[in-house]
N, C-alpha and C positions, 0 to 999 in steps of 0.2 A: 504494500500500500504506500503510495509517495503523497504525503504529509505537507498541506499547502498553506501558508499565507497570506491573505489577500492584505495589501497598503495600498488604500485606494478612497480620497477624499469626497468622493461622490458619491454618493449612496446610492442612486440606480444603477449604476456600475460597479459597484463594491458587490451588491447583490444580485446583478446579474449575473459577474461571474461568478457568483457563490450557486447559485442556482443551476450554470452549464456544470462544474466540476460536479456536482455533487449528483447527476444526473451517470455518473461512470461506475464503474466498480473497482479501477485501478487508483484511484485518487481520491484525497477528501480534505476537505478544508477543514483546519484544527482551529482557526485565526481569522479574523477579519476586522482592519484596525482602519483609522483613519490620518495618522500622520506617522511621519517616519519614529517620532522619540518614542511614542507609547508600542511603535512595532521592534524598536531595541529591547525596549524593557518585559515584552514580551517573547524575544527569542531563546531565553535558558530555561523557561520552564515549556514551553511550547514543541521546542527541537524540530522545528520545518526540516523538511528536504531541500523545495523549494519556495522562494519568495516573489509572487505577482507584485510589481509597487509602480506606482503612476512617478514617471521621473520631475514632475511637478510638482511636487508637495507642498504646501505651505509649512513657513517655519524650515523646520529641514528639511530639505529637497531631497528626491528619493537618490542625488547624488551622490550627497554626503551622508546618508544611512547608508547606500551599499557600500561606501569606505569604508565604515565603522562596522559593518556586519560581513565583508569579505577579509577584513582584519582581524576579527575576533574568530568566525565562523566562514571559516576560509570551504570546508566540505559543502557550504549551502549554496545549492544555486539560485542566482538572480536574475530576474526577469523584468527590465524596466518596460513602464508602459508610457507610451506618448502620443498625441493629438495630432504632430507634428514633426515634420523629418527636418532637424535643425543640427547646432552644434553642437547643443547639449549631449548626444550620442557618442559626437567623439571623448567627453565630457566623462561619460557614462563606462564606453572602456576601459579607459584610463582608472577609472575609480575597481572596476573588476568584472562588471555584469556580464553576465552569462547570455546577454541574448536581451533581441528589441523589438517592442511588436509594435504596430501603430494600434489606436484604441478600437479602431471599425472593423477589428479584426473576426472573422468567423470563429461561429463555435468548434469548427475541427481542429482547425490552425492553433488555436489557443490552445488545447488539448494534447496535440501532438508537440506544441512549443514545450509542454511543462514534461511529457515525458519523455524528447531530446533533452533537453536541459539534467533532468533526472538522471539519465545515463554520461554526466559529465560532456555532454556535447556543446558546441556553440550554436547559437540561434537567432537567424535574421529575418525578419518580414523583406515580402519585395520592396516595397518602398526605401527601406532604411539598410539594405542590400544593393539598393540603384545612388541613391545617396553617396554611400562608403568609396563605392565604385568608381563614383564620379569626383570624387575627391582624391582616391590615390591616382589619379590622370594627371588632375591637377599639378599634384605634387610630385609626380612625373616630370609632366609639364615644365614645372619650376624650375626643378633642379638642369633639367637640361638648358633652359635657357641660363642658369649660373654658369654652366659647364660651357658654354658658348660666348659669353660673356667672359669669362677668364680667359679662356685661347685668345680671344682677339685684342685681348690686353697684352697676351705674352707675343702678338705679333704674325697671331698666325691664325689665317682663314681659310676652311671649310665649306663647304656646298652646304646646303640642305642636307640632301642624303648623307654626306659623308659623317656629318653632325650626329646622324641616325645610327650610323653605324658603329661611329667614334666613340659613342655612348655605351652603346652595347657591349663593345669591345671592352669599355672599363668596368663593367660587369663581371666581366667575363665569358662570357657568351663565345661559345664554338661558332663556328662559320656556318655548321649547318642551321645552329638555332638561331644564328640573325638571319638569316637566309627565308628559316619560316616565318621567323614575327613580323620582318620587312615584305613578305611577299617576293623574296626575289629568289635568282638563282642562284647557286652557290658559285659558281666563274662568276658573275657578276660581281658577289660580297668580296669574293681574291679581289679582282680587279680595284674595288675602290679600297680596300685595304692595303694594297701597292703604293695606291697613289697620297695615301693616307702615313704611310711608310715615308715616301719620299718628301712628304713636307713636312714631314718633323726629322727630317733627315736620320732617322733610325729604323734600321733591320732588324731588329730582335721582340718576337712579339712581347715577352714577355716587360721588356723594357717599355714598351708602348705603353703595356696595360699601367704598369709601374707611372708611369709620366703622366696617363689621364689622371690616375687616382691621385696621387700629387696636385694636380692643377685643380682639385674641388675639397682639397685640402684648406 
């Protein structure tokens, strides 16, 4: 039986989900509190598996309970719930949660969330899954434009592609594996890593990789 806490300031939704769980045979709700302090002071005599908690909370936000409850009770998993696909997410792993659901979420999903979770897994709704996604691009993104912005401080310019590859390259990325995430051929990847070679005027891959990773140092 996986042993549930609902932290949920809304009372139609505190008891809704009370009313989907308790509808299972696998699951049961021990708990149903309304802000995160009285859901700490409830967790040692309680003993959850897992914890439902709106990342919203008034007073203490469900962010800084699940610090304080994945610090104490590092075995329990956490499930923030939110309205909203924002930063607090990033927010929210940081702090330890286990997994993120938006609030409109179906009764199966919510279901199957608590008993992924239950099994030590991680857990993402689409939304906040399309979110994450779009963020490490970003940050992708970024870092390549730093990585591009150094070279040509140190004097030295790059194509597009080559930039593409030059990247990868300090990765470490085989020929064949930039080969597939570029879309290209692998004689093509040699080709611009020749030419990539000759403006930095060194033959040695491994020195290569060595000098990008230096240059984002």
């Amino acid at each position: 039986m996986i042993h549930v806490l609902i932290v949920e300031n809304q009372r139609l939704l505190r008891d809704g989900m009370e009313a989907i769980i308790e509808r299972t045979d696998d699951i049961k709700v021990i708990g149903a509190v309304d802000n995160g302090e009285i859901a700490i002071k409830q967790m040692e005599h309680l003993n959850p598996d897992i914890v439902i908690m709106d990342i919203h909370l008034p007073q203490m936000d469900g962010i800084r309970t699940t610090k304080y409850m994945k610090e104490k009770y590092p075995e329990v998993g956490v499930i923030l719930l939110t309205s909203k696909v924002d930063d607090f997410i990033i927010s929210g792993i940081n702090a330890g949660a286990d997994g993120f659901l938006v609030k409109a979420v179906y009764a199966e999903r919510l279901l199957e969330a608590i008993r992924i979770a239950y099994r030590g897994e991680t857990i993402f709704s689409g939304e906040v899954a399309q979110m994450l996604a779009t963020r490490i691009r970003q940050l992708t993104m970024n870092n390549k434009q730093i990585f591009t912005l150094r070279l040509e401080r140190l004097g030295y310019t790059f194509t597009k592609r080559e930039i593409d590859i030059a990247f990868l390259l300090k990765e470490n990325y085989t020929n064949q594996q930039i080969a597939l995430k570029l879309f290209l051929g692998e004689g093509t990847v040699k080709n611009y890593i020749s030419e990539i070679y000759n403006k930095l005027n060194i033959r040695n891959r491994a020195k290569v990789i060595e000098f990008f990773g230096n240059v984002t140092r």
